[in-house]
N, C-alpha and C positions, 0 to 999 in steps of 0.2 A: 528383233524387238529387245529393247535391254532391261536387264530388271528394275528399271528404277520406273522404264513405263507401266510393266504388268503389276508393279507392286504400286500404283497409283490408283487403279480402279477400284483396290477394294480399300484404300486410304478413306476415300469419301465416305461411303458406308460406314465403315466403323466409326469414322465419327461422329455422324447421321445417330448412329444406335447410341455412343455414348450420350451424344446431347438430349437422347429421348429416354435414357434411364436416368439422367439428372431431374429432369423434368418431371418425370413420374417419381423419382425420388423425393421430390416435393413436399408430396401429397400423403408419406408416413409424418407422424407427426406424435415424435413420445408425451407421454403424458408429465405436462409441469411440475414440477417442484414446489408448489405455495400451498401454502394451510397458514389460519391465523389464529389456529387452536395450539395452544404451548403449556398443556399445564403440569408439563415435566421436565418445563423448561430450566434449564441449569442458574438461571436468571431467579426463578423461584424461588429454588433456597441458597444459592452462593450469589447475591449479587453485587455484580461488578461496577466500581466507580466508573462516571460518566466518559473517561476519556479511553477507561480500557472496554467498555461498552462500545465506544466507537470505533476500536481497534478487532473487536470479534466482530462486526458487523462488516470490515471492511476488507479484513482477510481472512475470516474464517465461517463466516452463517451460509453462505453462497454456497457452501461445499459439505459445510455440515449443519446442515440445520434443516427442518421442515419449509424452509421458507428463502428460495433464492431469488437472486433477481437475474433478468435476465436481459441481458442487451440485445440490439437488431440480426447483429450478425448469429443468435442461437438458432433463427426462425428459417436456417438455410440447411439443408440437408448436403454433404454426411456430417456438418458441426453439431448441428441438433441432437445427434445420437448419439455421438463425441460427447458431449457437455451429461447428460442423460445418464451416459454410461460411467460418466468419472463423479456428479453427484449421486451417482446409488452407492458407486464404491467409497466415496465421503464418509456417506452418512452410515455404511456399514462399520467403517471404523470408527467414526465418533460422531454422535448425533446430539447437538448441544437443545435440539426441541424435546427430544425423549433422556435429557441424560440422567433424573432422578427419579426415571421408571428402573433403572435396572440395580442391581446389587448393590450393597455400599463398597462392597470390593472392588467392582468394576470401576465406580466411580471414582477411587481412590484411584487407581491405576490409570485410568484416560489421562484423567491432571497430572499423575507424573509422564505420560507420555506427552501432554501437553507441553512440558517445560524442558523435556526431553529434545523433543524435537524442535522447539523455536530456537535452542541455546542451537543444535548444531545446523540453524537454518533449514531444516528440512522442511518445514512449512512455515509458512505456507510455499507451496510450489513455485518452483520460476516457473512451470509453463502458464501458471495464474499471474504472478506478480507482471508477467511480459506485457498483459493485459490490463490489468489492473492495475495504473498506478499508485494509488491510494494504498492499494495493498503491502508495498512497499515498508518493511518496518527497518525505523531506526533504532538505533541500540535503547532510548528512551524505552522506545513505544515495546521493543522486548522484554527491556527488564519490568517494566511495570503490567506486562500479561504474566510472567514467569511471577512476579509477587502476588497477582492476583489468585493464581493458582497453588499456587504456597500456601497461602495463608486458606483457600479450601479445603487443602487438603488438613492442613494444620485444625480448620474447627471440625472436620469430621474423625482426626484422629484422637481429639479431643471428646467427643461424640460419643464413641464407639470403641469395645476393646479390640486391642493388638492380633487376637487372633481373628476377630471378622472382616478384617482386612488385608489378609491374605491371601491370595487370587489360587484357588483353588486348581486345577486342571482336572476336564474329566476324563473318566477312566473309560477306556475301551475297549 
């Protein structure tokens, strides 16, 4: 008997068993991302003119924000837990529905991470942009987030003195 027949009988089986933990994979089901309560929402008090409104909605609220959307292919198991696990990790780094709950420091600092990271493309993601075309930014649609964030950051430095802007670190 050669091995290619003994290693046949347990070929069906396991695949038998993968297709029955997809299947029962199913049936976990993370908890969504949507709330329509925002009233720390960064929109509150820096609000963004309408076209760069469109441009946080189209490449950045899905990821960061209380309220994403979700397309067909999320409601499929391991993507569901996939999308689940990289919106917690979003919104841990910058939550634009909680972003005038937290320090004026902090706040200071996300916008310049903000502007940070669109100049050197790090976000939004290509593995979002692959998917989302819209999300897509042209140099336009960059430079007029990077001013919108600028100039946040400018009324809050305006705001507030030089040392409560600071980003403190805690001590351990």
């Amino acid at each position: 008997m050669s091995y290619y027949c003994s290693m046949k009988k347990y070929i069906k089986p396991a695949l038998w068993a993968l297709a029955g933990l997809f299947v029962l994979a199913q049936f976990i089901r993370p908890e969504k991302n949507q709330s329509n309560e925002h009233p720390a929402h960064i929109r509150n008090r820096f609000p963004a003119p309408e076209n760069v409104e469109t441009i946080l909605q189209a490449a950045c609220y899905d990821c960061h924000s209380n309220n994403t959307r979700y397309p067909w292919y999320t409601g499929i198991q391991p993507v569901a837990a996939w999308i689940a696990n990289h919106v917690a990790e979003g919104k841990r780094e910058l939550n634009f529905s909680e972003f005038t709950s937290r320090r004026i420091a902090i706040q200071n600092h996300k916008l310049e991470e903000v502007i940070e990271l669109v100049r050197k493309q790090e976000m939004p993601l290509a593995s979002y942009t692959w998917i989302h075309a819209d999300a897509r930014l042209s140099t336009p649609q960059k430079n007029a987030l990077i001013a919108w964030a600028q100039a946040a950051m400018d009324t809050i430095k305006a705001q507030y003195p030089a040392d409560s802007l600071v980003l403190r670190r805690k001590r351990r």
